[in-house]
C-alpha positions as CSV (number, residue, x, y, z in Angstrom):
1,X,9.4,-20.1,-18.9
2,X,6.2,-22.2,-18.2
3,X,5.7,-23.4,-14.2
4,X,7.3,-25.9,-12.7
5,X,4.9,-29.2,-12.2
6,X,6.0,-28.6,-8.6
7,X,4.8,-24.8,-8.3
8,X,1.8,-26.3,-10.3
9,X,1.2,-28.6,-7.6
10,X,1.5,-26.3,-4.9
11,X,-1.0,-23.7,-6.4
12,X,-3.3,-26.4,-7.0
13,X,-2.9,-27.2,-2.9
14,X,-3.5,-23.6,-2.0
15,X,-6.8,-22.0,-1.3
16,X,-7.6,-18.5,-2.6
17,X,-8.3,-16.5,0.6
18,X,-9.2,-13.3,0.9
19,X,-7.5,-12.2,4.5
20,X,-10.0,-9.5,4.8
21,X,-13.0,-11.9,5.3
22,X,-11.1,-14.7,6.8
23,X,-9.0,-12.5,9.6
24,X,-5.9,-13.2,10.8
25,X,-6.1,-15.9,12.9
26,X,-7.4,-18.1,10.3
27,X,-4.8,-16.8,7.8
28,X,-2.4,-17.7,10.1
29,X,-3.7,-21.6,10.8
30,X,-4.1,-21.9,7.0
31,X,-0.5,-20.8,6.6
32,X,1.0,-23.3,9.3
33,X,-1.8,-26.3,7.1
34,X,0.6,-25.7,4.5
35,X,3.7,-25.9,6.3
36,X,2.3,-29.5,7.9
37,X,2.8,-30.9,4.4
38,X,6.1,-30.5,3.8
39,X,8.7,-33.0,4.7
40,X,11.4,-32.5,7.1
41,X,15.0,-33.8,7.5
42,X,16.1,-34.9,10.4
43,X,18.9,-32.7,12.0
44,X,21.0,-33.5,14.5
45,X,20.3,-31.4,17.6
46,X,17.2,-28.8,17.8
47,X,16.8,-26.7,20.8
48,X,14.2,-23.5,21.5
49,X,15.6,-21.3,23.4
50,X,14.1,-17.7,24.1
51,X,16.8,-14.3,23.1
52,X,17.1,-11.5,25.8
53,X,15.2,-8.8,23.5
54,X,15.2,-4.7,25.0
55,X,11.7,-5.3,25.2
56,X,10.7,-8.8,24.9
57,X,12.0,-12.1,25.3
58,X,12.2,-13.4,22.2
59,X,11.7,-17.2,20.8
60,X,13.9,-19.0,18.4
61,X,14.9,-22.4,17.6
62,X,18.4,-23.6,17.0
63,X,19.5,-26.1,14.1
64,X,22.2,-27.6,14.8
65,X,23.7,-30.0,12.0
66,X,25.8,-33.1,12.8
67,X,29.8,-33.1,11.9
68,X,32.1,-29.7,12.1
69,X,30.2,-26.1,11.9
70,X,31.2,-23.7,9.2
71,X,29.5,-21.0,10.8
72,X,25.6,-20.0,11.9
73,X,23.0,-18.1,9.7
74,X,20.4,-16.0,11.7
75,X,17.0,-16.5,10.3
76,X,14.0,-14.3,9.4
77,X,11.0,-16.0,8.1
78,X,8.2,-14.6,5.6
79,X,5.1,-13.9,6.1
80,X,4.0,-10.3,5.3
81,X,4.6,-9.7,8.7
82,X,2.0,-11.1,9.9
83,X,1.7,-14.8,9.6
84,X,4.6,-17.0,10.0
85,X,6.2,-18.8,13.0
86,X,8.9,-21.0,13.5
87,X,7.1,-23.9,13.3
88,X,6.0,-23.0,9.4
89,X,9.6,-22.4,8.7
90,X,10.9,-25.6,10.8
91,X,10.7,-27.7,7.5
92,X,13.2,-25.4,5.6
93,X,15.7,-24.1,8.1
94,X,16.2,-28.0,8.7
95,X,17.6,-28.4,5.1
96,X,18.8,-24.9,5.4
97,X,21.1,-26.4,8.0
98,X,22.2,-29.3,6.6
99,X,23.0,-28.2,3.0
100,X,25.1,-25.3,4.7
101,X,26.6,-27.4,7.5
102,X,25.7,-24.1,10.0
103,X,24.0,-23.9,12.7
104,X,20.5,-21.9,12.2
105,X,18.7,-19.8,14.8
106,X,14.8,-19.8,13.3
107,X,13.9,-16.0,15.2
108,X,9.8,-16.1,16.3
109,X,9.7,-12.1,16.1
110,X,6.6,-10.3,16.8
111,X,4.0,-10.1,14.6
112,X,1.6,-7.2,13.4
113,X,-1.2,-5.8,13.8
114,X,-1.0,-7.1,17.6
115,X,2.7,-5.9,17.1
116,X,3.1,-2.8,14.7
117,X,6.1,-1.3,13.2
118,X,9.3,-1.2,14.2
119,X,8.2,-4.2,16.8
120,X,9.9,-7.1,14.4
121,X,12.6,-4.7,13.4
122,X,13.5,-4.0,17.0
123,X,13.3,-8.0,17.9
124,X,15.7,-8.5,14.4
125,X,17.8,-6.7,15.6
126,X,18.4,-7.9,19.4
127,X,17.9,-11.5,17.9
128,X,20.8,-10.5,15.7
129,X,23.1,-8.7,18.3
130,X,22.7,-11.7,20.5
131,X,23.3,-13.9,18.1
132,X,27.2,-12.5,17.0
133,X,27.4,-11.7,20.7
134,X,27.0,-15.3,21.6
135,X,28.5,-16.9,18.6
136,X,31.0,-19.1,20.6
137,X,28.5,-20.6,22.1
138,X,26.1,-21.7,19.4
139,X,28.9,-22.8,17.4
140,X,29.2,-20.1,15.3
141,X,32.5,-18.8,15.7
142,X,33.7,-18.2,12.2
143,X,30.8,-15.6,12.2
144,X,26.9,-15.6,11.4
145,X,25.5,-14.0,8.4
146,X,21.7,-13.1,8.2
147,X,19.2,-14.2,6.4
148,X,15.4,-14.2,5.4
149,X,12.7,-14.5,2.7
150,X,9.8,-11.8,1.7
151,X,8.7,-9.8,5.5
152,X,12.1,-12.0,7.1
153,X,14.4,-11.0,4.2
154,X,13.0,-7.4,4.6
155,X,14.0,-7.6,8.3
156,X,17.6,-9.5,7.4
157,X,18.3,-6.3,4.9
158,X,17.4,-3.6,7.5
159,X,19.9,-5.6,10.2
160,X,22.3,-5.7,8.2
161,X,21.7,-2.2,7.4
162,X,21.7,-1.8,11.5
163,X,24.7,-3.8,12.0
164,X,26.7,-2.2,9.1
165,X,25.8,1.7,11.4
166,X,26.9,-0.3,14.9
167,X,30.5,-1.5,13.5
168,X,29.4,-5.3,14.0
169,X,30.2,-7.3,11.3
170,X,28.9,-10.2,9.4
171,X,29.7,-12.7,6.6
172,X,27.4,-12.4,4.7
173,X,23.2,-11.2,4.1
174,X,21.2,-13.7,2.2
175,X,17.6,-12.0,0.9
176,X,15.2,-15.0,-0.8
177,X,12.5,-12.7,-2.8
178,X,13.0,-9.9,-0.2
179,X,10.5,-7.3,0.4
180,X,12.5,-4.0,0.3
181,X,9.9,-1.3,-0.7
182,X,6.4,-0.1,-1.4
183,X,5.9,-0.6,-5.3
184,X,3.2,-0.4,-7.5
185,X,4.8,0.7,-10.5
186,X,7.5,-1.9,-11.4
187,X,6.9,-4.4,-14.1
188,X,6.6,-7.6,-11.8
189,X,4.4,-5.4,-9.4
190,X,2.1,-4.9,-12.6
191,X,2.3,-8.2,-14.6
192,X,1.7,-10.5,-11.2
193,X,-0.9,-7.7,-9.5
194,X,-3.4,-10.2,-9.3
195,X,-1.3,-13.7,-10.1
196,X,0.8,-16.4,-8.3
197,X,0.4,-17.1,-4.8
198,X,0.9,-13.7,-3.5
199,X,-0.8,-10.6,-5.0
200,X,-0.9,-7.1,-5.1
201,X,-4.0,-7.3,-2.7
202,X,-2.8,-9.1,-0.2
203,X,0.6,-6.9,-0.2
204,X,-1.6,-4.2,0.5
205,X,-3.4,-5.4,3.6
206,X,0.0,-7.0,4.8
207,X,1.3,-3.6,4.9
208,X,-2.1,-2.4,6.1
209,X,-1.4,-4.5,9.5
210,X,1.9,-3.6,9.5
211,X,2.4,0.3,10.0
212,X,1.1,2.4,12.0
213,X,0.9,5.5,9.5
214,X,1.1,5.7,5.7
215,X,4.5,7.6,5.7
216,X,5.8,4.9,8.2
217,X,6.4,3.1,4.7
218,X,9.1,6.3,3.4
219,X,10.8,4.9,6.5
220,X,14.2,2.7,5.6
221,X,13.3,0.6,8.6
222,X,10.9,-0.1,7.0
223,X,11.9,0.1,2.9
224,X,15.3,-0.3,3.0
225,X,16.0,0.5,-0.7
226,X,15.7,4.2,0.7
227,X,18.4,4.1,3.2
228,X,21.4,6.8,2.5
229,X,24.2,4.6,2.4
230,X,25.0,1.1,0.9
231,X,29.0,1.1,1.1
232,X,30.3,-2.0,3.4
233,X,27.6,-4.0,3.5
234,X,28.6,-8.0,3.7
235,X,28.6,-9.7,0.6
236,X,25.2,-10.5,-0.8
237,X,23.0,-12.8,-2.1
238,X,19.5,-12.0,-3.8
239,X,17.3,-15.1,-4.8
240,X,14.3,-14.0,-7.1
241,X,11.1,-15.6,-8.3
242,X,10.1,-15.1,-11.9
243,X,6.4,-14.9,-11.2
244,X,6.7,-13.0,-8.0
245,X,5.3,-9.4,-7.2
246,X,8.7,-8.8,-5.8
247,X,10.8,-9.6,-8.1
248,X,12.0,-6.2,-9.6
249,X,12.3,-4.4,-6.4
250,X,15.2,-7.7,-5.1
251,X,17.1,-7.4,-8.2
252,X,16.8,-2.8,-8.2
253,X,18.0,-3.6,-4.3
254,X,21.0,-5.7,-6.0
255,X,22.1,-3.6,-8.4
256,X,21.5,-0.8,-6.1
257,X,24.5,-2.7,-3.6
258,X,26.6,-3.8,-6.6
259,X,26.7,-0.2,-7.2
260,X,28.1,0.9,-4.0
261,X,31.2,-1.6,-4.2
262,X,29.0,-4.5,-2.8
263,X,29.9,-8.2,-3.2
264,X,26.5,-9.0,-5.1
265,X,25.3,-12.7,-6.2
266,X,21.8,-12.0,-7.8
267,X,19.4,-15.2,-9.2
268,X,16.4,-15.2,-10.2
269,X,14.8,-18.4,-10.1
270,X,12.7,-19.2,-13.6
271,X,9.1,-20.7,-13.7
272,X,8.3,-20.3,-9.9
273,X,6.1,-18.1,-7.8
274,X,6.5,-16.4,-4.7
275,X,7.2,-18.3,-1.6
276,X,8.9,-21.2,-3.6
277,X,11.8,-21.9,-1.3
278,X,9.8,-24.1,1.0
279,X,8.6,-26.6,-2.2
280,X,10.5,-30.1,-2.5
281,X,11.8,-30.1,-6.2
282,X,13.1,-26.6,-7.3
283,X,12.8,-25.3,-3.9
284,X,15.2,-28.2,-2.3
285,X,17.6,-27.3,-5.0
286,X,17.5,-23.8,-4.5
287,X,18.3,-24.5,-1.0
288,X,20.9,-26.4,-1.8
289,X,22.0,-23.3,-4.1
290,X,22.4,-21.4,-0.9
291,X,24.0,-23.9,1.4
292,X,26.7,-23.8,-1.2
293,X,27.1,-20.0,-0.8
294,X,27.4,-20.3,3.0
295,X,30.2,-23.2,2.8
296,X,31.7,-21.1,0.5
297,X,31.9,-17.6,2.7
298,X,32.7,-19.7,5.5
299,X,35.8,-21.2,3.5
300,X,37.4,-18.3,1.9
């Protein structure tokens, strides 16, 4: 279907950069410039706190909603790894926490290339072991499930995957357009190469930043569609974009844990882009989409 006026909008609001002749740092500040505009609901209590990492201490900010907590999400943001904060993401993990009535810890893992691979899968998962480790005390005591979008739902997947191998369980994983392998060849990776918001090019130099050595990207810390084993992972839930370079490889990853007795919810959202979930309109309702999901694992 044709674009949303919203996506429209946003496009329109969005400059085409090229990260290779702007650098990071201004990648980064144009990022958070986008971020500024959004709106943001007031939550009850917010508190940054900083998580006892094996290596680092890391920074996160809890949401904490007004009236009786369901249960807490742990949350990975986007940003190929390399942009991102959780300041960008304070506007959605606000309605996050509201629509689901849970408590959300926004995790400030480290970022490449100052930070290479497996620096923000190591800080995932501490984040996340802290997080179920101290779940009385942030409210979460029906259990956390783990989420992300794009780089963050790349990192919730390979938790999970981590969590699953530790015998620590969760309610849930929730992946918004996740990143979950290098591809070049699907038909999304083809038709959107050099489309909507996030192309094939900037992909590339993302994962450029990101690893350390070409094969790093065979690794299922880093492409998690390659791991051996699927069986007893939480029950899911994939959110896709229609005009996103990542859309194939989320819904493979779906069916891929559908096929291995998996609890699998899989939507793709029509006439939006990458990075979506942050937009007021079809965003906001998509959120509201997944809020649902988490008050219904935390009721059954």
């Amino acid at each position: 279907m044709p674009l949303y006026p919203e996506t429209k909008r946003f496009l329109e609001l969005v400059p085409d950069v090229d990260p290779e002749e702007i650098g990071v740092e201004a990648f980064r500040a144009g990022f958070r410039a986008i971020a500024e505009m959004l709106p943001k609901e007031p939550v009850d209590h917010v508190e940054d706190i900083r998580i006892p990492g094996s290596h680092f201490e890391i920074p996160a900010r809890v949401y904490t909603p007004g009236g009786e907590h369901l249960g807490g999400v742990v949350y990975f943001h986007g940003g190929g790894f390399v942009i991102g904060d959780v300041e960008s993401y304070d506007p959605f993990c606000r309605s996050l926490a509201n629509a689901s009535r849970c408590v959300v810890v926004s995790v400030d893992y480290r970022l490449a290339p100052e930070h290479k691979f497996p620096t923000a899968v190591d800080d995932a998962c501490d984040s996340l072991a802290w997080a179920l480790k101290n779940a009385e005390r942030l409210g979460m005591s029906k259990g956390a499930v783990v989420a992300g979008d794009s780089a963050g739902g790349n990192l919730a997947a390979v938790s999970a995957l981590w969590c699953k191998e530790k015998g620590m369980a969760l309610k849930a994983q929730i992946l918004i357009f996740p990143f979950v392998s290098f591809d070049v060849a699907s038909r999304s990776s083809i038709e959107n190469a050099d489309g909507l918001f996030l192309t094939r090019k900037v992909g590339s130099w993302f994962s450029a930043q990101y690893l350390t050595r070409p094969e790093d990207a065979l690794n299922p810390r880093f492409s998690p569609i390659l791991a051996g084993s699927f069986s007893g992972l939480p029950p899911t839930l994939v959110v896709t974009a229609e005009y996103d370079l990542l859309r194939d490889q989320g819904e493979a990853y779906a069916d891929i844990l559908a096929k291995a007795g998996v609890h699998v919810t899989s939507i793709r959202v029509r006439g939006v882009t990458h990075g979506f979930i942050a937009l007021p309109g079809i965003g906001g309702d998509t959120c509201s989409m997944i809020g649902g999901y988490l008050r219904r694992i935390y009721q059954t």
